[in-house]
C-alpha positions in Angstrom: 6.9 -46.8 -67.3 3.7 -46.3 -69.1 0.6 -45.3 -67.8 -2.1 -47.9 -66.9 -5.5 -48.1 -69.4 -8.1 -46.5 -67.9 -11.5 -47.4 -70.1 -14.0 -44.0 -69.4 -17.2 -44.6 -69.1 -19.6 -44.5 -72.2 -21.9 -41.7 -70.8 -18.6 -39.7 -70.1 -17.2 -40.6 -73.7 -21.0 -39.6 -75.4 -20.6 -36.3 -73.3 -17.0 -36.0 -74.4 -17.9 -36.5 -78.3 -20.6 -33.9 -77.6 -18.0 -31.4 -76.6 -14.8 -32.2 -78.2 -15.6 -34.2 -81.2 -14.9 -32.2 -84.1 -11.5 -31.9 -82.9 -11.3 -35.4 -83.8 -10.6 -36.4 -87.3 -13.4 -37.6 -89.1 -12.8 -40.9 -89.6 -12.5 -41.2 -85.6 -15.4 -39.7 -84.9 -17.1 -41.4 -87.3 -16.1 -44.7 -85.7 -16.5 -43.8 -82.0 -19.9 -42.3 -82.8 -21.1 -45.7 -84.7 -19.6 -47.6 -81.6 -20.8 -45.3 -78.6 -24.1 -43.6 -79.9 -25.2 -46.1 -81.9 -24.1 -49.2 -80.1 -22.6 -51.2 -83.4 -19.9 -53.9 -82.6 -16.3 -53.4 -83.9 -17.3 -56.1 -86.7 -20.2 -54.4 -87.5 -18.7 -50.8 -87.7 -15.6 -52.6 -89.6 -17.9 -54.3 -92.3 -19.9 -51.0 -92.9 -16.8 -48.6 -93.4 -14.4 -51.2 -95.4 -11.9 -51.3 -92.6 -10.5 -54.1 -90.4 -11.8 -55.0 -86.9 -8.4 -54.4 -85.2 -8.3 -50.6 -87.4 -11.6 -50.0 -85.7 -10.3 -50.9 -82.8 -7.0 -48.9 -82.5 -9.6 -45.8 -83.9 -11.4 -46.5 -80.5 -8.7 -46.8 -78.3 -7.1 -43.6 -79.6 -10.0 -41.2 -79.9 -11.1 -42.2 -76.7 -7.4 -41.0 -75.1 -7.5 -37.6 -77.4 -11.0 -37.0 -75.6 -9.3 -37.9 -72.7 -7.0 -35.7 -72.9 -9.3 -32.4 -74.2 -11.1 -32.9 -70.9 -8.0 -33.1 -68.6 -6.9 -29.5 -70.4 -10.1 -27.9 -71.0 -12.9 -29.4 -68.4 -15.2 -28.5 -70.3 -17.7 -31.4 -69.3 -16.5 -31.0 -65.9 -17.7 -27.6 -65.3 -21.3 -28.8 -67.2 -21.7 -31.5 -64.7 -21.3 -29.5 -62.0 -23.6 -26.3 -63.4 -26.3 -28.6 -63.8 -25.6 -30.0 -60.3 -26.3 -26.6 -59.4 -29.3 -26.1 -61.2 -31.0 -28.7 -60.3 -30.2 -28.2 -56.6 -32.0 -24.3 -57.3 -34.9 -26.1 -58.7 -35.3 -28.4 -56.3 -34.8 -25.8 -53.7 -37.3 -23.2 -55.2 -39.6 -26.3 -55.0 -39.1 -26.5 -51.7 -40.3 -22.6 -51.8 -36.3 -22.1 -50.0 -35.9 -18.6 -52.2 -33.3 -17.5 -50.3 -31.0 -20.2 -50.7 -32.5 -21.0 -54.3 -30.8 -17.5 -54.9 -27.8 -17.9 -53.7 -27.1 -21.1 -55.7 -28.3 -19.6 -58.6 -25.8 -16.4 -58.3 -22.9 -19.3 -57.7 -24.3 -21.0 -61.2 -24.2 -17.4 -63.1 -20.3 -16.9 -61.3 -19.7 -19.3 -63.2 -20.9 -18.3 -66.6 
């Protein structure tokens, strides 16, 4: 049985390219950061690098899965989401002039470090 397509969100393939891409072949990373950074169509990215819409395509779909796949191993963006979760909530809570507990999220954040 194979599994069912899941399409990531861009934001989550952007941060993904950001922390996995050169793992990617260049051609692929090429193609996915024409598509997701800079917002070209498939017929567009295909006209400008001499390849067919359906080969930009299939480059999509599979960079997108190796990325994919890099996160579910590594979680590398995973634990970035959630250290600047924490930050933020020290800022806010410093803010707030809560020191104590500003502290306290702050050693969790360097814990994790």
């Amino acid at each position: 049985m194979q599994k069912p397509d899941i399409k990531p969100e861009h934001t989550e393939v952007c941060l993904w390219l950001d922390f996995y891409g050169q793992l990617l072949t260049d051609r692929t990373r090429e193609v996915l950061e024409l598509y997701y950074q800079e917002d070209m169509t498939l017929s567009e990215i295909a006209e400008e690098l001499g390849i067919s819409r359906q080969g930009v395509h299939d480059r999509i779909k599979q960079g997108t899965n190796n990325l994919g796949s890099y996160e579910s191993k590594l979680k590398l963006v995973q634990r970035f989401i959630a250290q600047k979760e924490l930050a933020s909530g020290a800022l806010k809570l410093l803010d707030e002039n809560d020191i104590d507990s500003a502290r306290e999220i702050i050693s969790k954040l360097t814990d994790m470090l």
